[in-house]
PyMOL CGO cylinders between C-alpha atoms (Angstrom):
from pymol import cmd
from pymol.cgo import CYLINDER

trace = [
    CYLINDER, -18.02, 101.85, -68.61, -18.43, 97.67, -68.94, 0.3, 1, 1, 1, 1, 1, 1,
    CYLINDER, -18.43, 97.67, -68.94, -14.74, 97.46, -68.62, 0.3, 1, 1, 1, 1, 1, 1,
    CYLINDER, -14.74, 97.46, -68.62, -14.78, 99.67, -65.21, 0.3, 1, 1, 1, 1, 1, 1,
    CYLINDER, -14.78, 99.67, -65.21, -17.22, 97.44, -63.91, 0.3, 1, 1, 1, 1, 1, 1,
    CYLINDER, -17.22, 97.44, -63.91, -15.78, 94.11, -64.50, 0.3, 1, 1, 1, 1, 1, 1,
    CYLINDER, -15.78, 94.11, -64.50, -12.40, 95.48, -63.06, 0.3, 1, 1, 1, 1, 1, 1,
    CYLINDER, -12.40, 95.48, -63.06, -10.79, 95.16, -66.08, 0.3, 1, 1, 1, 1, 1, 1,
    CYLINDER, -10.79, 95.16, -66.08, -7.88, 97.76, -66.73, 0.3, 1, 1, 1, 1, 1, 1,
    CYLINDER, -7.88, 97.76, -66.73, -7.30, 98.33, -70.32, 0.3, 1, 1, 1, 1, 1, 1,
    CYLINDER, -7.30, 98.33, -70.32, -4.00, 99.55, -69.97, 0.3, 1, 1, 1, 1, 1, 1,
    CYLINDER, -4.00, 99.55, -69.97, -2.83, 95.94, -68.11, 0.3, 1, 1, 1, 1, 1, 1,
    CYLINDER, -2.83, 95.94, -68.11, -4.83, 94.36, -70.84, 0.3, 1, 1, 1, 1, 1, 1,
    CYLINDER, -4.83, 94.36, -70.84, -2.45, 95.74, -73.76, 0.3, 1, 1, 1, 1, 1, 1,
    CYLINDER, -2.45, 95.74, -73.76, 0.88, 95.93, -71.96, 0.3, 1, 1, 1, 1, 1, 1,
    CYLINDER, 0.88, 95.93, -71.96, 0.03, 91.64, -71.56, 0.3, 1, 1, 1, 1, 1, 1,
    CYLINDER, 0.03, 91.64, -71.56, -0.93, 91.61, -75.03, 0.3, 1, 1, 1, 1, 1, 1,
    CYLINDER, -0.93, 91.61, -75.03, 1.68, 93.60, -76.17, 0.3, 1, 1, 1, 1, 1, 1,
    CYLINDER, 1.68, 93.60, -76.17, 4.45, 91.65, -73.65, 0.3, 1, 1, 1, 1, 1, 1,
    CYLINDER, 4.45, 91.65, -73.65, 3.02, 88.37, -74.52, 0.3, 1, 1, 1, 1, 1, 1,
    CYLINDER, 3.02, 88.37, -74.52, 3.49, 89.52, -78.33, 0.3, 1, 1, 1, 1, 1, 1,
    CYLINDER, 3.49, 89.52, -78.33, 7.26, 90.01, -78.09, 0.3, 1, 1, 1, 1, 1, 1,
    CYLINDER, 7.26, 90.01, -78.09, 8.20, 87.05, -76.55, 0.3, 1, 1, 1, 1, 1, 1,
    CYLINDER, 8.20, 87.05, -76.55, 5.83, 84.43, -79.08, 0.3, 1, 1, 1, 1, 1, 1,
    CYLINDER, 5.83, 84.43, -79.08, 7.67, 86.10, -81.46, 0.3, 1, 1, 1, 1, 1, 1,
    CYLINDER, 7.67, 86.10, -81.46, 11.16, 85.60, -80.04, 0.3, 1, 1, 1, 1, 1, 1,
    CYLINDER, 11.16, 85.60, -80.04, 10.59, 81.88, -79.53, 0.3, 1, 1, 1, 1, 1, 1,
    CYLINDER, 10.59, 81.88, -79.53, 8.61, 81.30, -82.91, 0.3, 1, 1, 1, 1, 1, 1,
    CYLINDER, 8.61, 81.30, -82.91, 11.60, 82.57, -84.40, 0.3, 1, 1, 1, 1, 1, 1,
    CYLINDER, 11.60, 82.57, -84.40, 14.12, 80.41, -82.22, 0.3, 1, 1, 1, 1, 1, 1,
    CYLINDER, 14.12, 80.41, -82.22, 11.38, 77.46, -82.58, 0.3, 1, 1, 1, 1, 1, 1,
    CYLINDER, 11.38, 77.46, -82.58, 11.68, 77.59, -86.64, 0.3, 1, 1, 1, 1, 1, 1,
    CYLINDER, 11.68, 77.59, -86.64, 15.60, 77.50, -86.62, 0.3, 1, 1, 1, 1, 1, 1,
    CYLINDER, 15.60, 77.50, -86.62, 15.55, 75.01, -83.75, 0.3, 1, 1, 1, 1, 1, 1,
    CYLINDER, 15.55, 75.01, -83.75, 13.38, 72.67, -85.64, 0.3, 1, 1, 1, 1, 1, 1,
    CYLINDER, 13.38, 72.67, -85.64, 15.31, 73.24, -89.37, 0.3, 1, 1, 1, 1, 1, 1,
    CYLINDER, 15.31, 73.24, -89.37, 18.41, 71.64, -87.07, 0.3, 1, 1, 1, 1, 1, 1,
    CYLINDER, 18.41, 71.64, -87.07, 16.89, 69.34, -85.40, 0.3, 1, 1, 1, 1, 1, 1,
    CYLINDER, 16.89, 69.34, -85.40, 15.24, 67.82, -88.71, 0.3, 1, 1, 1, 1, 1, 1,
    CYLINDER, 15.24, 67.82, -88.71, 18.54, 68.04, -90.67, 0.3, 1, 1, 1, 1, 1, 1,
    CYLINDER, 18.54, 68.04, -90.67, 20.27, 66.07, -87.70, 0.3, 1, 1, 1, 1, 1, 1,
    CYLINDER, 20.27, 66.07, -87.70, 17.78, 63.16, -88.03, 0.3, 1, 1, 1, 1, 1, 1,
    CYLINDER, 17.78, 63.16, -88.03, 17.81, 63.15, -91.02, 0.3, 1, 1, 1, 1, 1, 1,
    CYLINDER, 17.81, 63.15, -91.02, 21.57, 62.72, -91.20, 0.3, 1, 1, 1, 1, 1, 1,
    CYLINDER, 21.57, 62.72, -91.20, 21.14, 59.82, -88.61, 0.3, 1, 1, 1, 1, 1, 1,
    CYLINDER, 21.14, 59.82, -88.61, 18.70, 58.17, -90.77, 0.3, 1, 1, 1, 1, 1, 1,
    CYLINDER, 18.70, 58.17, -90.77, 20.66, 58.29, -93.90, 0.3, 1, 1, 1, 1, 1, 1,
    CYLINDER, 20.66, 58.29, -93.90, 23.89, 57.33, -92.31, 0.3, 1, 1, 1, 1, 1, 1,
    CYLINDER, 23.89, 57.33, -92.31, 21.99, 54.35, -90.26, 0.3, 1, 1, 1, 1, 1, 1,
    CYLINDER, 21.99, 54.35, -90.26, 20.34, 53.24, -94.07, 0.3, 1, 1, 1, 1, 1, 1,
    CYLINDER, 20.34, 53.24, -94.07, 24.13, 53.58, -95.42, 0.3, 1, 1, 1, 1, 1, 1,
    CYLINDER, 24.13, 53.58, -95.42, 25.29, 51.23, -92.68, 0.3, 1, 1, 1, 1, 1, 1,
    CYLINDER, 25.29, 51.23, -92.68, 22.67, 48.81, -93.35, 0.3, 1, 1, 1, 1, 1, 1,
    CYLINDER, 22.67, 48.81, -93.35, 23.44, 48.89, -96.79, 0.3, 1, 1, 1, 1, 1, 1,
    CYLINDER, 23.44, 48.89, -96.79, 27.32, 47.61, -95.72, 0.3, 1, 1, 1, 1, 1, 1,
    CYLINDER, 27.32, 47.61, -95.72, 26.00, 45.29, -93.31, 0.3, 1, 1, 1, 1, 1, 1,
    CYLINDER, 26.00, 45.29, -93.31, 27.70, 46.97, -90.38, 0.3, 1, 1, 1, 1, 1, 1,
    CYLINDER, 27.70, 46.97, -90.38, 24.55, 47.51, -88.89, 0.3, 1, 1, 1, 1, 1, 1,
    CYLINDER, 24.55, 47.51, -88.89, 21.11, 46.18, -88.99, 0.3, 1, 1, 1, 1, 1, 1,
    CYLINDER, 21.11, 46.18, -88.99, 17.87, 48.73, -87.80, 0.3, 1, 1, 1, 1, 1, 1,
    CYLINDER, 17.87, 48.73, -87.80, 14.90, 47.11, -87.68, 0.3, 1, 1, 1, 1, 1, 1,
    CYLINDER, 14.90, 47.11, -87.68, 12.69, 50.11, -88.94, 0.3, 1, 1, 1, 1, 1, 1,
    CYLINDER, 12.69, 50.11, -88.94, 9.43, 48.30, -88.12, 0.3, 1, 1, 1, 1, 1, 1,
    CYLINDER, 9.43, 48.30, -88.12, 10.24, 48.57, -84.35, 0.3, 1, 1, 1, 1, 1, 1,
    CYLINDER, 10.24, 48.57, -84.35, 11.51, 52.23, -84.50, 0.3, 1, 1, 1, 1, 1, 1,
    CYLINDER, 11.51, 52.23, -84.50, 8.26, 53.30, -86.02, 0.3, 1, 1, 1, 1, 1, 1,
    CYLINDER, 8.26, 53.30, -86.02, 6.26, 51.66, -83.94, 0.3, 1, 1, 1, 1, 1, 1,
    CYLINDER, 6.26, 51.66, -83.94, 7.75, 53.56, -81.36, 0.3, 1, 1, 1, 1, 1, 1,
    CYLINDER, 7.75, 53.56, -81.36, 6.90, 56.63, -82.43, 0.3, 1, 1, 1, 1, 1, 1,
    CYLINDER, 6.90, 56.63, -82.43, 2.71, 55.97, -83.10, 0.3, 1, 1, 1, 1, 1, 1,
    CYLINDER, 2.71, 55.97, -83.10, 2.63, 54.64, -79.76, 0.3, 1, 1, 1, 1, 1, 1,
    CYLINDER, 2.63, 54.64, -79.76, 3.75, 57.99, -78.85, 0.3, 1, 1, 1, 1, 1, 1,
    CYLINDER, 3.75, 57.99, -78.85, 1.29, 59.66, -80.97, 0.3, 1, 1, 1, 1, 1, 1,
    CYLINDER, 1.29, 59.66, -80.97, -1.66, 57.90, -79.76, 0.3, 1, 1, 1, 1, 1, 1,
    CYLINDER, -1.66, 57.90, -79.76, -0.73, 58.56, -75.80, 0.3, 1, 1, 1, 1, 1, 1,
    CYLINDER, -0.73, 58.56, -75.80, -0.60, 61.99, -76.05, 0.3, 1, 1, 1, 1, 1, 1,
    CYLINDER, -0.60, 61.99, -76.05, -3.43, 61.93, -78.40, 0.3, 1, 1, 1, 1, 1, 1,
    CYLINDER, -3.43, 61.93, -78.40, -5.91, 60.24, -75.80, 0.3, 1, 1, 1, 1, 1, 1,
    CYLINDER, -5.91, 60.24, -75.80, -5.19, 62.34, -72.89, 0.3, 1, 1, 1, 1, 1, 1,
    CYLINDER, -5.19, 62.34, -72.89, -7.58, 65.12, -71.98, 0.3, 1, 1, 1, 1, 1, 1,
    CYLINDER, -7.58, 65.12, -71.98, -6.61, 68.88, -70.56, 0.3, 1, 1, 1, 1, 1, 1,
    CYLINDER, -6.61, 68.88, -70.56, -8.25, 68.96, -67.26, 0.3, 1, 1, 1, 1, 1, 1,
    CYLINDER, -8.25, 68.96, -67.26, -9.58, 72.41, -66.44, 0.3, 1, 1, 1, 1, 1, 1,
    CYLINDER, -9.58, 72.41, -66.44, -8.93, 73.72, -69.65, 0.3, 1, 1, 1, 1, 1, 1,
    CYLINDER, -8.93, 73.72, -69.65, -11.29, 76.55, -69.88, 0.3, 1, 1, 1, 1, 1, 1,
    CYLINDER, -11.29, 76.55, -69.88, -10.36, 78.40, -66.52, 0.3, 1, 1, 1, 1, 1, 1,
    CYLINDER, -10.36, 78.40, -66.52, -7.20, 77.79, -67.48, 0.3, 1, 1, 1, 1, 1, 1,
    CYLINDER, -7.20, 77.79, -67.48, -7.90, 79.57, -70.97, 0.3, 1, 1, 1, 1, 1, 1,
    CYLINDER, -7.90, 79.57, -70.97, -10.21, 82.24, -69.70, 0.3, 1, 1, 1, 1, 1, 1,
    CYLINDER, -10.21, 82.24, -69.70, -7.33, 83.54, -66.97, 0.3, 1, 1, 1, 1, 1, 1,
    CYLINDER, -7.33, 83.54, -66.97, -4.44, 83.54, -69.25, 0.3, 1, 1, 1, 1, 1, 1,
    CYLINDER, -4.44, 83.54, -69.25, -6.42, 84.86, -72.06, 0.3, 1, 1, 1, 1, 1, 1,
    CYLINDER, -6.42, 84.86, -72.06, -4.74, 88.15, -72.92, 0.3, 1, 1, 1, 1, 1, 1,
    CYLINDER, -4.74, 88.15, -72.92, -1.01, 86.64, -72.38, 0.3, 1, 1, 1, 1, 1, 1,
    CYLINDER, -1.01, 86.64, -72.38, -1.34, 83.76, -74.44, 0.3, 1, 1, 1, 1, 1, 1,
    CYLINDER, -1.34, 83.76, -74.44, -3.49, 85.87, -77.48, 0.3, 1, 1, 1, 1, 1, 1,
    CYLINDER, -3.49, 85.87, -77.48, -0.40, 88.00, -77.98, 0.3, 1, 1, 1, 1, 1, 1,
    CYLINDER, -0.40, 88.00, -77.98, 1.77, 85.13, -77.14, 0.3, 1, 1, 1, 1, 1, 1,
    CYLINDER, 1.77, 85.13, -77.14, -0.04, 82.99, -80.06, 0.3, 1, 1, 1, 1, 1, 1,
    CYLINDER, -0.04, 82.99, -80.06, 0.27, 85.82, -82.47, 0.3, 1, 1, 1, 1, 1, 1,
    CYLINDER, 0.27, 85.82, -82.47, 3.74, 86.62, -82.23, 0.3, 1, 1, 1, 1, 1, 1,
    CYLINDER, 3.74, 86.62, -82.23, 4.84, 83.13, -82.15, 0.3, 1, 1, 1, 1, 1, 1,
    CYLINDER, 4.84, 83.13, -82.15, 2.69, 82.37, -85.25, 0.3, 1, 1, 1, 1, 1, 1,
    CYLINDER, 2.69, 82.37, -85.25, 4.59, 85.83, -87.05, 0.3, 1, 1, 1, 1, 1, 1,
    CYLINDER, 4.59, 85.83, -87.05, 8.34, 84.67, -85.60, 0.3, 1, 1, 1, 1, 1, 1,
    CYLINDER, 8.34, 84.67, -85.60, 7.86, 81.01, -86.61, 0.3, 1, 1, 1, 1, 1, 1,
    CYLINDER, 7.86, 81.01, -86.61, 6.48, 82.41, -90.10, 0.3, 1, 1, 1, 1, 1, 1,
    CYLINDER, 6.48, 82.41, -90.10, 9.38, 84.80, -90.40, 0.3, 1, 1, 1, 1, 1, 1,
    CYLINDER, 9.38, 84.80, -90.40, 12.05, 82.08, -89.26, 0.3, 1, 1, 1, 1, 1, 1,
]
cmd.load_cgo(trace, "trace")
């Protein structure tokens, strides 16, 4: 009866779950394998820049290149989501299912 009067159809509400289910879990899974290839690339890059350095071919200056990347870190980490909970509360259903089955692909990847 609450659901009837808020205009909520429960039917919609599980087929968006449900929809939103499926494809988190399709791109958790392609998210895990993406990320096992993307680490073992840097990592090759890393060792094969330390092997150059070690010949003297090359010189990195690792300070510098991890500097880099907290400066990153700290921009995204100081910028705030504006609108974030009407943004939440209308995509609620989709991204619940969405959350889920990425979480379960990513775990099973």
């Amino acid at each position: 009866m609450v659901g009837l009067q808020l205009g909520i159809d429960p039917q919609q509400l599980g087929l968006e779950f449900g929809g939103g289910a499926v494809i988190g879990g399709i791109i958790g899974f392609a998210a895990k394998k993406l990320a096992k290839v993307i680490a073992i690339i840097v990592g090759l890059e890393l060792a094969l820049f330390k092997f150059l350095e070690s010949r003297e071919i090359l010189t990195v200056d690792w300070a510098a290149l991890s500097a880099g990347l907290l400066q990153t870190g700290e921009g995204a980490a100081s910028s705030g989501p504006p609108g974030w909970l009407s943004t939440i509360l209308s995509t609620l259903s989709v991204s619940a299912g969405f959350t889920g089955g990425f979480l379960l692909g990513f775990r099973r990847g």
